[in-house]
C-alpha positions as CSV (number, residue, x, y, z in Angstrom):
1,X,77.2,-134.5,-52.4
2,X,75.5,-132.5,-50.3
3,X,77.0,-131.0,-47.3
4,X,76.6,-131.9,-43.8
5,X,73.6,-130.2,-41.4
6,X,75.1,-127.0,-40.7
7,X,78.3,-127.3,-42.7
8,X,79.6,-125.2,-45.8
9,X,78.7,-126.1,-49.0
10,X,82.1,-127.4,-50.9
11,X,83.5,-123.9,-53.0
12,X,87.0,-124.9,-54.6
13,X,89.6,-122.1,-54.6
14,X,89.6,-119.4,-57.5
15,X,86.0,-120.0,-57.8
16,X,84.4,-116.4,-59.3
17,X,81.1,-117.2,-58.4
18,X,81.4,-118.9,-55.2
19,X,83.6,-116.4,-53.5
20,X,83.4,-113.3,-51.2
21,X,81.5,-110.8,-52.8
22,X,83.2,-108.1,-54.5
23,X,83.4,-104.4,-53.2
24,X,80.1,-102.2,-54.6
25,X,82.2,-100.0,-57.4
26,X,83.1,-96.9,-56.4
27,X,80.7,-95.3,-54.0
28,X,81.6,-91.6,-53.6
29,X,80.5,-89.8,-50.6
30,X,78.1,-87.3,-50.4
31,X,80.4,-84.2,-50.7
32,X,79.9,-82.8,-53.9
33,X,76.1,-83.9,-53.8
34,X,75.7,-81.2,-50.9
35,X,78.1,-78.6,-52.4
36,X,75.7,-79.0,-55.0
37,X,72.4,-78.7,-53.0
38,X,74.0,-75.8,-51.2
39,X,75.0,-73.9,-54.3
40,X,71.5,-74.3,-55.5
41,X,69.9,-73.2,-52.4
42,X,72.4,-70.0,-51.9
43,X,71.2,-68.6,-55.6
44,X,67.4,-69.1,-54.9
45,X,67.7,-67.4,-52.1
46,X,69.6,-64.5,-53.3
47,X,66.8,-64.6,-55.9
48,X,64.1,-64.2,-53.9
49,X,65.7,-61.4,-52.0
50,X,66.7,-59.7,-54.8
51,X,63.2,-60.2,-56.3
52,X,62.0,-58.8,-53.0
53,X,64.1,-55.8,-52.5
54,X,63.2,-55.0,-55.7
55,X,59.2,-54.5,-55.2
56,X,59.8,-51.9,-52.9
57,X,61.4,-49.7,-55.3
58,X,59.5,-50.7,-58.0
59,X,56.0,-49.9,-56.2
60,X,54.8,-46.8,-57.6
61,X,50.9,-45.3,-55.8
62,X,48.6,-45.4,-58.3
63,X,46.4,-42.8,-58.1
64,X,43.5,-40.5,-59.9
65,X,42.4,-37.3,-59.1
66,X,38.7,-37.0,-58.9
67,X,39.0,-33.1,-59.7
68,X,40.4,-31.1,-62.0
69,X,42.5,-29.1,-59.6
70,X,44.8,-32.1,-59.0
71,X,47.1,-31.0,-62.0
72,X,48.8,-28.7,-59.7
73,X,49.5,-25.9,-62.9
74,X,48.8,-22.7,-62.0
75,X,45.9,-21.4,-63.9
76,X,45.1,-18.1,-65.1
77,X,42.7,-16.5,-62.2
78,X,45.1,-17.0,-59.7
79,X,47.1,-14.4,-58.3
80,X,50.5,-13.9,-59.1
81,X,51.4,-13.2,-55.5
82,X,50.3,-16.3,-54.0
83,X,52.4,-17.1,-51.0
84,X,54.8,-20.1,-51.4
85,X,53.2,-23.1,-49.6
86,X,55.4,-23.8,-46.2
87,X,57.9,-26.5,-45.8
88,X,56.6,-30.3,-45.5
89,X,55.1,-31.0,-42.2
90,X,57.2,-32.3,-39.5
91,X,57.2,-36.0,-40.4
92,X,59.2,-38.7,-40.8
93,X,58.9,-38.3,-44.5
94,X,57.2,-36.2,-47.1
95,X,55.3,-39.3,-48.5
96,X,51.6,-38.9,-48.7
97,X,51.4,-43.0,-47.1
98,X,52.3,-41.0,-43.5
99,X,49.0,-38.4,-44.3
100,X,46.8,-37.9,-41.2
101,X,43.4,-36.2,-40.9
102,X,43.6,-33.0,-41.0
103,X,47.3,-32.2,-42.3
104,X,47.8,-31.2,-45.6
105,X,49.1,-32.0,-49.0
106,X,50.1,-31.1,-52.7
107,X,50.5,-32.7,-55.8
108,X,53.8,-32.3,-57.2
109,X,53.2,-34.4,-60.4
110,X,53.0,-33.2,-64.0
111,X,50.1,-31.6,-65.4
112,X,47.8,-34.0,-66.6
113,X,50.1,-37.2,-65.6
114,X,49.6,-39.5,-62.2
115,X,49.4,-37.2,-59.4
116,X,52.5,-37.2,-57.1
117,X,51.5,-35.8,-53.5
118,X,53.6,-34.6,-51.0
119,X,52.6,-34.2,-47.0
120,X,52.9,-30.0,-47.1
121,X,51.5,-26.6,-45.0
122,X,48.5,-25.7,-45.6
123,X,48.4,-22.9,-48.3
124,X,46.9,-22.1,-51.6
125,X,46.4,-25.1,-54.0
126,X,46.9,-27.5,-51.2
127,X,44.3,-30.2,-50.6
128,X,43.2,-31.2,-46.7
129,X,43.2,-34.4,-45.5
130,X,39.5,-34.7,-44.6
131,X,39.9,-38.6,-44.2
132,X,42.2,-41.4,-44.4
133,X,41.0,-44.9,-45.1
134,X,43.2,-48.0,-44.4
135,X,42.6,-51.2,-46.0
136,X,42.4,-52.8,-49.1
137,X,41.0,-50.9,-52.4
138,X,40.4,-52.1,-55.7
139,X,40.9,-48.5,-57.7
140,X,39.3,-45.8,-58.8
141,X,35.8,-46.4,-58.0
142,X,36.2,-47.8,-55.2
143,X,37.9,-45.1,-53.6
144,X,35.2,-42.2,-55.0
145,X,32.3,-44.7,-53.5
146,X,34.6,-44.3,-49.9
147,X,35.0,-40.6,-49.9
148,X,31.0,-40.4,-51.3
149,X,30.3,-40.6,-47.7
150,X,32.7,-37.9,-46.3
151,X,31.4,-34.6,-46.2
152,X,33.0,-31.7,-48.5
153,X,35.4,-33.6,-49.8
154,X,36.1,-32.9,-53.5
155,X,39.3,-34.7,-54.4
156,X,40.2,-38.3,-53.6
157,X,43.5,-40.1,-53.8
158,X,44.6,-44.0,-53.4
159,X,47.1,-46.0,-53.0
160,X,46.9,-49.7,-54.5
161,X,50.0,-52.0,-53.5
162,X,50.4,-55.6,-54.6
163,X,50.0,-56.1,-50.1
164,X,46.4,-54.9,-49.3
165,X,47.7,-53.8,-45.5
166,X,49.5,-51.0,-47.0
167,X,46.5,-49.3,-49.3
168,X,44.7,-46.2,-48.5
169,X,42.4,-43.9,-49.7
170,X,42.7,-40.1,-48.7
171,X,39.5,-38.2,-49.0
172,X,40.7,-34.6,-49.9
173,X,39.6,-30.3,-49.6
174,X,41.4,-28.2,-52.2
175,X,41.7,-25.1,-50.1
């Protein structure tokens, strides 16, 4: 029998199919599902920080002398007396990335190794800043085809980073 327009159908009591449905099983909030997230999210981002931070240090100029006097050894025709090459220009820093025309440097690196060039007076065995190009380079050549068109120069340095806003080239004098 069917049950009336509008009516319920007929359910007899206990009936396991027929009744209200049963609670969905244990639904857990969302809690631990955003601890989770947040966990996750906290160590990628002390990741990339760390990964970060450490670029800076890691970041060494590359550099190539284009002369022979880069070494900075002391050869055998020059006099014993030389004076001692003043104190480091009054920069910031030292570091040859804060070079301008016309101030003056020394390399500081072992004989024969990567040059390492300090902003210094202008004395014997220093190297003038003749020019100082900004930009991207791509190495060696690129920054002995920049300097080709400086007059006098006879030393070049560069400075290759992994961001191209913070290369240079310096075209260089040895005095």
């Amino acid at each position: 029998m069917s049950p009336a327009y509008g009516g319920q159908p007929y359910r007899p009591e206990g009936d396991p199919y027929g009744g209200d449905p049963a609670p969905a099983p244990g639904r857990r909030g969302r809690g631990p599902l955003i601890a989770v997230l947040a966990v996750v999210l906290v160590v990628v981002a002390g990741g990339a920080f760390w990964f970060l931070r450490g670029q800076g240090d890691d970041a060494a100029p590359v550099a190539a002398p284009s002369g022979p006097a880069v070494a900075g050894e002391p050869s055998a025709d020059t006099d014993a007396a030389e004076p001692a090459p003043s104190a480091a220009a009054p920069e910031s820093s030292a570091d040859p990335r804060f070079a301008k025309v016309g101030q003056c440097v020394r390399n500081e690196g072992a004989a024969g190794g990567k040059p390492k060039l300090v902003i210094s007076g202008c004395a014997a065995k220093s190297y003038e800043v003749l020019s100082r190009i900004d930009g991207a380079t791509s190495g060696e050549r690129d920054a002995e085809a920049k300097c080709g068109k400086v007059e006098g120069y006879t030393n070049w340095y560069f400075f290759d980073s992994e961001l191209d806003t913070l290369d240079f080239v310096l075209c260089l004098k040895q005095r």
